[in-house]
N, C-alpha and C positions, 0 to 999 in steps of 0.2 A: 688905666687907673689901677692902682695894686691893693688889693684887699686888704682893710686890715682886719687885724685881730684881737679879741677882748685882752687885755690885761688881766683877769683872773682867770677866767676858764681857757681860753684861748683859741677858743671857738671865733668864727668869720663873722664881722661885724655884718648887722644889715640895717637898712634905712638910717644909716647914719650915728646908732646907737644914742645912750642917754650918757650926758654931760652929770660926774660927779665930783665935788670936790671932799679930796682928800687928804690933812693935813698940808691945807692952803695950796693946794698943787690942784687943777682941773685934770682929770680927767676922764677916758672916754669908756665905757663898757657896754655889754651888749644887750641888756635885759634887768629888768628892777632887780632878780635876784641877786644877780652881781650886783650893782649898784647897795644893795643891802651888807652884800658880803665886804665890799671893799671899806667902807663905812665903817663895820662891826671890825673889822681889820686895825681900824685906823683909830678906833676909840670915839669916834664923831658920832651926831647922830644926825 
């Protein structure tokens, strides 16, 4: 199985990472920071 990797930081996903949606698009990052970052990115809250 091939590791993936966060969309922001691009560090190695582990346990599956947290599901965020981001301008109506799911997706996957590795940590609430990201998950905060991608968000504050995106204009969402």
């Amino acid at each position: 199985m091939a590791i993936e990797k966060c969309p922001v930081c691009d560090w190695d996903m582990q346990d599956g990472g947290i599901k965020v949606n981001v301008a109506g698009k799911e997706i996957t990052v590795c940590c609430d920071e990201c998950a905060e970052k991608a968000l504050a990115a995106s204009g969402s809250k």
